[in-house]
C-alpha positions, 0 to 999 in steps of 0.5 A: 956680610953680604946684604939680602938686597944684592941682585946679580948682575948677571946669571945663566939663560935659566935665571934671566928665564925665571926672572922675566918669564921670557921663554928661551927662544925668545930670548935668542930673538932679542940677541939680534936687537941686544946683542949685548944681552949675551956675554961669555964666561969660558963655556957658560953662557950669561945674561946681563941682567941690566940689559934684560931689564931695560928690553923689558922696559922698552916692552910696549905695555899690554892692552894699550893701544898707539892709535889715536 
């Protein structure tokens, strides 16, 4: 019986748009910085879901400034 606690590994750009709320367009600009963000299944098009997080982690944090 599966656990609940299971995440995908991957989804479709629909899922990775709920998951992260990163819009669509947005999304197709970080191919250029991670182009291993967009995998292919045949006609579908997927979101590693471990690469989007690790982009969101590499997001500088709100409000905080890099000047000293």
């Amino acid at each position: 019986m599966p656990s609940e606690n299971v995440r995908p590994r991957s989804g479709k750009i629909p899922a990775a748009i709920q998951r992260s709320g990163i819009a669509r367009s947005s999304l197709y600009k970080l191919r250029a910085k991670y182009p291993e963000l967009f995998r292919k299944l045949g006609s579908a098009t997927l979101i590693d879901f471990d690469v989007l997080d690790r982009v969101i982690d590499e997001l500088p944090i709100a409000g905080k400034s890099n000047k000293v």
